[in-house]
N, C-alpha and C positions, 0 to 999 in steps of 0.2 A: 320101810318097805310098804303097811300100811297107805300111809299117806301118798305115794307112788299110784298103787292100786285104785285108791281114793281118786284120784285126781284122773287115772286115765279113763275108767268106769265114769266117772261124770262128762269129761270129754266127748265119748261114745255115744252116750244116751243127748247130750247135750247139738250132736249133730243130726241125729236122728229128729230129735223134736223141731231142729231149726229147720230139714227138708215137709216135714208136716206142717209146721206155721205158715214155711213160704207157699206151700201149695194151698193152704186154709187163703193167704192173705192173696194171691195172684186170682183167685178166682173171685174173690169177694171186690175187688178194685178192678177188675175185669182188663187184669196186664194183656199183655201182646203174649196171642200163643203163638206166633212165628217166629218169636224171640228164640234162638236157642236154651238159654237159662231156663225159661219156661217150661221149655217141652222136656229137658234135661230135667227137671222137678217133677212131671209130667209123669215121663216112664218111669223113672225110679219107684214115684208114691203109688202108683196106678195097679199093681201086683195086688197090695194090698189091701188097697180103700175099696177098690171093686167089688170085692164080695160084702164088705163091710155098707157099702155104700146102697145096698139092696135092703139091707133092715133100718139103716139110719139114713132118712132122708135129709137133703139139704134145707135149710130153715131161710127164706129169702135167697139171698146171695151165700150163705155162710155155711161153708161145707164141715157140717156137725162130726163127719164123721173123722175126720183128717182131725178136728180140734180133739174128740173121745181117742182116737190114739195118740196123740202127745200128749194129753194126761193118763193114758194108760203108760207110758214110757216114762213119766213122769214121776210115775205110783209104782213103778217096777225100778226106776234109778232107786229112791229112797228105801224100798225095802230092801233093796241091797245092800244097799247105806248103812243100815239099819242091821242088819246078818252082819256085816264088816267087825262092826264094833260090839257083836255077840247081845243084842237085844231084838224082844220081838215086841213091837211097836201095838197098840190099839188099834184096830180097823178105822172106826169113825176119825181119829184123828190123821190116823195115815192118808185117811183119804180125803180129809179138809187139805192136811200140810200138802199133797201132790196137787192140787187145786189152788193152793193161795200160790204155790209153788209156781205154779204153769203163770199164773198174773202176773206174777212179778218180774217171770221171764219175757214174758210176752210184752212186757212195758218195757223195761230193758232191752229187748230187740228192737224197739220202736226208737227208743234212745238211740242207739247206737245207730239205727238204720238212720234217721234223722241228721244227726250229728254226719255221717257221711257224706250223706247225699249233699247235705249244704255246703259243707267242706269242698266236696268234687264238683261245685256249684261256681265256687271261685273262679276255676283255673279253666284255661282252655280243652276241655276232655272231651271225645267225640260225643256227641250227643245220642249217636248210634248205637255206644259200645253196650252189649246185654247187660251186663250187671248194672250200668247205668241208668235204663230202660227200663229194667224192672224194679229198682229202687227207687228211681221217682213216680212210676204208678202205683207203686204201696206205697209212699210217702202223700201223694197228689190228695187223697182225702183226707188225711188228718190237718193238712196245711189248707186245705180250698176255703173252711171258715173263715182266716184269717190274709186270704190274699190281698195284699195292697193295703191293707189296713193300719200295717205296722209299718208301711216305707217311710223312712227320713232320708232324704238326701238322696243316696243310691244303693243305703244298703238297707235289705230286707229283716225285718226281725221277727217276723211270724216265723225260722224254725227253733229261733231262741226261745218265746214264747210257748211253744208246743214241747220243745225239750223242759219249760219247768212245769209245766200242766203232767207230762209225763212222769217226772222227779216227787210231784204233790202226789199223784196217785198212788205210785209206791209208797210213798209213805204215809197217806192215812188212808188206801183201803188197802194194799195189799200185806205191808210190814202187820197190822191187827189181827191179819188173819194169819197169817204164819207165825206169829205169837200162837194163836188161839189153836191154832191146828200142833203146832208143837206142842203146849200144855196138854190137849186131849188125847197124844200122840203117848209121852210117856206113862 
């Protein structure tokens, strides 16, 4: 039953922080706001970055305060986490581990966004469709470095490329600190 609860609690929080990513990453890659999916990310976050977004200004393009709440939902999944299984965690680590936490989500969405997009790349899919459109404008900066650099033949390998750049990072910056953040944690 635990594990039930475990798994839908992460679920939950796990969607929430994916509608603050996208909202963080659609404004910082400057996606299409006429896209439905956008404005549909849009209304939803907009409730509550608004008031939030008056004491935490935006840093360039990078809306700080949409990223300060998915690590706040991030720091509120694992203390729950944490109550679940009848312990009360350390502040400083709980609050490295919700922070290495969020990076290695955040690179793993990138993973996973990546990995699609190139996959729906293949095949004839409208090029119109929203989820489409807004997957390759958050994709379109991490791959712009490596455009045409990696063609052989006719197939592209800059988002192979950017998928194990993503894979390194997880594992030697983010996996150290969720180590370190879990040691400081118990």
């Amino acid at each position: 039953m635990l594990n039930a609860l475990v798994m839908l609690l992460g679920l939950a929080f796990d969607a929430v922080i994916i509608l603050f990513l996208l909202r963080v990453l659609a404004e910082a890659c400057r996606a299409d706001f006429n896209n439905p999916l956008s404005q549909f990310i849009y209304r939803t976050t907009n409730p509550v970055l608004a008031p939030i977004r008056r004491v935490v200004p935006n840093w360039r393009r990078i809306n700080l305060a949409g990223l300060l709440l998915a690590w706040l939902a991030m720091l509120l999944k694992r203390l729950l986490l944490f109550g679940l299984i009848g312990m009360m965690p350390n502040w400083p680590g709980l609050l490295l581990l919700s922070l290495a936490e969020l990076l290695d989500f955040i690179l793993l969405f990138y993973v996973v966004l990546v990995f699609a997009w190139s996959l729906l790349s293949m095949f004839s899919v409208d090029r119109g469709q929203p989820v489409l459109r807004l997957a390759g404008s958050i994709v379109a900066p991490l791959l712009r470095p490596l455009d045409g650099k990696l063609v052989f033949g006719q197939i592209d390998f800059a988002p192979m490329a950017a998928i194990i750049v993503l894979f390194l990072a997880r594992i030697l910056i983010a996996a150290p600190l969720l180590d370190l953040g879990a040691k400081l944690a118990l």
